[in-house]
PyMOL commands that place a pseudoatom at each C-alpha (Angstrom):
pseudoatom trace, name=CA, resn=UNK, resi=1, chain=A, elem=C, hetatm=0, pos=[182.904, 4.589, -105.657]
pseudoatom trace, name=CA, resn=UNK, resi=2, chain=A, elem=C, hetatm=0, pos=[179.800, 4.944, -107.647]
pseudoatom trace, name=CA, resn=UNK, resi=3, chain=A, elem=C, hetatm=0, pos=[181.892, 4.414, -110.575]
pseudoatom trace, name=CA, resn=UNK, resi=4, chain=A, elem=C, hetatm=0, pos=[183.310, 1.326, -109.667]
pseudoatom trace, name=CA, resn=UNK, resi=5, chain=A, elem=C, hetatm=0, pos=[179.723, 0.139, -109.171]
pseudoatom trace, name=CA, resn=UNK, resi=6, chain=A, elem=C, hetatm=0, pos=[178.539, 0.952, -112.313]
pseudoatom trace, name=CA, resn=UNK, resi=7, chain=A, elem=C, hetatm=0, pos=[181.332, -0.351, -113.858]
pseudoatom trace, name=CA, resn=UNK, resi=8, chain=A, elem=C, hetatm=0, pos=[180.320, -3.976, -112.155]
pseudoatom trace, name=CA, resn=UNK, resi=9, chain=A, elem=C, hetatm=0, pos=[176.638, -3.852, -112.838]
pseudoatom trace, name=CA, resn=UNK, resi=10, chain=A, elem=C, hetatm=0, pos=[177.763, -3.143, -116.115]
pseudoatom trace, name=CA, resn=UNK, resi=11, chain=A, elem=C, hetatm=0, pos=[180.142, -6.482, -116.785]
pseudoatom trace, name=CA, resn=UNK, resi=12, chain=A, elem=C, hetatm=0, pos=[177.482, -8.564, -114.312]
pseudoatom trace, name=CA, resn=UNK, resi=13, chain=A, elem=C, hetatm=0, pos=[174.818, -7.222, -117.516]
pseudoatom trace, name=CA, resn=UNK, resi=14, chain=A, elem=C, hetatm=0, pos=[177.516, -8.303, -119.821]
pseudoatom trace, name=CA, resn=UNK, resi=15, chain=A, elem=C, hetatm=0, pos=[177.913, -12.012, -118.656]
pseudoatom trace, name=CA, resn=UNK, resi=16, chain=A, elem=C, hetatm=0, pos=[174.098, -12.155, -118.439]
pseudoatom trace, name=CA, resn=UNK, resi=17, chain=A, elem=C, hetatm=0, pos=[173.879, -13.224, -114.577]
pseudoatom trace, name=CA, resn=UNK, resi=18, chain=A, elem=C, hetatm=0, pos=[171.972, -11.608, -112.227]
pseudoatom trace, name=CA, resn=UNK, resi=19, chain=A, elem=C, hetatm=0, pos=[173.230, -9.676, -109.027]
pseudoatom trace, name=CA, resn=UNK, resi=20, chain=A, elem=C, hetatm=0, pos=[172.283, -12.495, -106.748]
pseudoatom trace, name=CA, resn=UNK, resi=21, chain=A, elem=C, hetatm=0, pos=[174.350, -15.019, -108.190]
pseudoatom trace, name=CA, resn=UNK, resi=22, chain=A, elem=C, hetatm=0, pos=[177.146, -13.196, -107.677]
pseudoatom trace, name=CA, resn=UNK, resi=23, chain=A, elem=C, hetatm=0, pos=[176.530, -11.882, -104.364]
pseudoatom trace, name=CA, resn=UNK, resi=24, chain=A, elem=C, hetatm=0, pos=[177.182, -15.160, -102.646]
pseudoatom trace, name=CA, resn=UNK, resi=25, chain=A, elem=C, hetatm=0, pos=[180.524, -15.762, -103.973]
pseudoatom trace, name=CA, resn=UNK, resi=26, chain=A, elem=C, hetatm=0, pos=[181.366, -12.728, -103.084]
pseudoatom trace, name=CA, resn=UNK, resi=27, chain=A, elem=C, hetatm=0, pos=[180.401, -12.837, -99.267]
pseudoatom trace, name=CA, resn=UNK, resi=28, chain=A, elem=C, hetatm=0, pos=[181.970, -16.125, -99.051]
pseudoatom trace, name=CA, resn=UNK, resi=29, chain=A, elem=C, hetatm=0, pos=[185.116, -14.677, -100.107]
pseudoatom trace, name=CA, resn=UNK, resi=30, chain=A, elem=C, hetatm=0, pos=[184.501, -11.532, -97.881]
pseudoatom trace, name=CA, resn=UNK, resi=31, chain=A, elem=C, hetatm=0, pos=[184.150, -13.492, -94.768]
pseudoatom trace, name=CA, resn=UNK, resi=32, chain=A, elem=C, hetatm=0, pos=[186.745, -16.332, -95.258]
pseudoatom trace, name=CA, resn=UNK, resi=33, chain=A, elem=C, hetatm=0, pos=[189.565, -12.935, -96.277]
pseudoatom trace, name=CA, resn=UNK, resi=34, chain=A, elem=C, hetatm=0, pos=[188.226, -11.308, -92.946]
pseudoatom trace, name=CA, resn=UNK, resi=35, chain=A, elem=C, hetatm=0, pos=[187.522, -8.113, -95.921]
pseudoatom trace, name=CA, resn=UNK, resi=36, chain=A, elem=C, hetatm=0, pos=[184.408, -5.887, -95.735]
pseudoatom trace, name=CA, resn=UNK, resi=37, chain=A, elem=C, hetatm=0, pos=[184.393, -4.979, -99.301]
pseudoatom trace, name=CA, resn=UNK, resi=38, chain=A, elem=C, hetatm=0, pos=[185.806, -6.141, -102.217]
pseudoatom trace, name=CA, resn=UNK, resi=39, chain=A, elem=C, hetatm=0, pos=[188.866, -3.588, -102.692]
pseudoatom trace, name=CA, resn=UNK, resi=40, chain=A, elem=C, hetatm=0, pos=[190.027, -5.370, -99.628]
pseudoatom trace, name=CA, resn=UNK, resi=41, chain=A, elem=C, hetatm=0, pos=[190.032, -9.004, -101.430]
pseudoatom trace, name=CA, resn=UNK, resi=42, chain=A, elem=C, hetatm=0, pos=[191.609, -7.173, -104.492]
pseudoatom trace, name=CA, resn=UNK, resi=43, chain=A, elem=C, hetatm=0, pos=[194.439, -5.894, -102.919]
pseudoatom trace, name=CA, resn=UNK, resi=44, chain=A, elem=C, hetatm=0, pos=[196.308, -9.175, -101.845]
pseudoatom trace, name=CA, resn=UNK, resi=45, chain=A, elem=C, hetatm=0, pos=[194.390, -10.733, -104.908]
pseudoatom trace, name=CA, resn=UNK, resi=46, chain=A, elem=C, hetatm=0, pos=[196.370, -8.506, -106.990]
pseudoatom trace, name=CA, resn=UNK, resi=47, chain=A, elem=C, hetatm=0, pos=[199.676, -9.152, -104.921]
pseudoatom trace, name=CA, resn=UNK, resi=48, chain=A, elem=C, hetatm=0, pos=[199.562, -12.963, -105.520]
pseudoatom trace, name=CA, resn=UNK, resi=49, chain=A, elem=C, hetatm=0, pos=[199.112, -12.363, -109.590]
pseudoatom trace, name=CA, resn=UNK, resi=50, chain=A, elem=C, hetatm=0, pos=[195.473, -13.995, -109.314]
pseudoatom trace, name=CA, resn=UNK, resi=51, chain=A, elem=C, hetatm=0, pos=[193.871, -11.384, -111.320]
pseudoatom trace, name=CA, resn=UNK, resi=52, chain=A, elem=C, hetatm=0, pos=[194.587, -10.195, -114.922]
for i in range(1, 52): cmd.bond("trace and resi %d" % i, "trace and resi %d" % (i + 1))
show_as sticks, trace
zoom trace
């Protein structure tokens, strides 16, 4: 896991936004998917072709 979470801190540097501005997105999404993390969301994310 720790290198998925370097890999994110590493594209949140990249886009020049600060962890807080994506942590609320990313809660809403959380709690409206009934997921507690975000390999949850990914998984039916990935199913429905919404990512790249």
């Amino acid at each position: 896991m720790r290198a998925v979470d370097q890999q994110g801190r590493e594209d949140v540097a990249r886009r020049a936004c600060c962890t807080g501005t994506v942590k609320a997105p990313i809660s809403s999404i959380l709690t409206r998917t009934n997921c507690t993390n975000q390999v949850q969301a990914a998984v039916p994310a990935q199913e429905a072709a919404l990512l790249d």
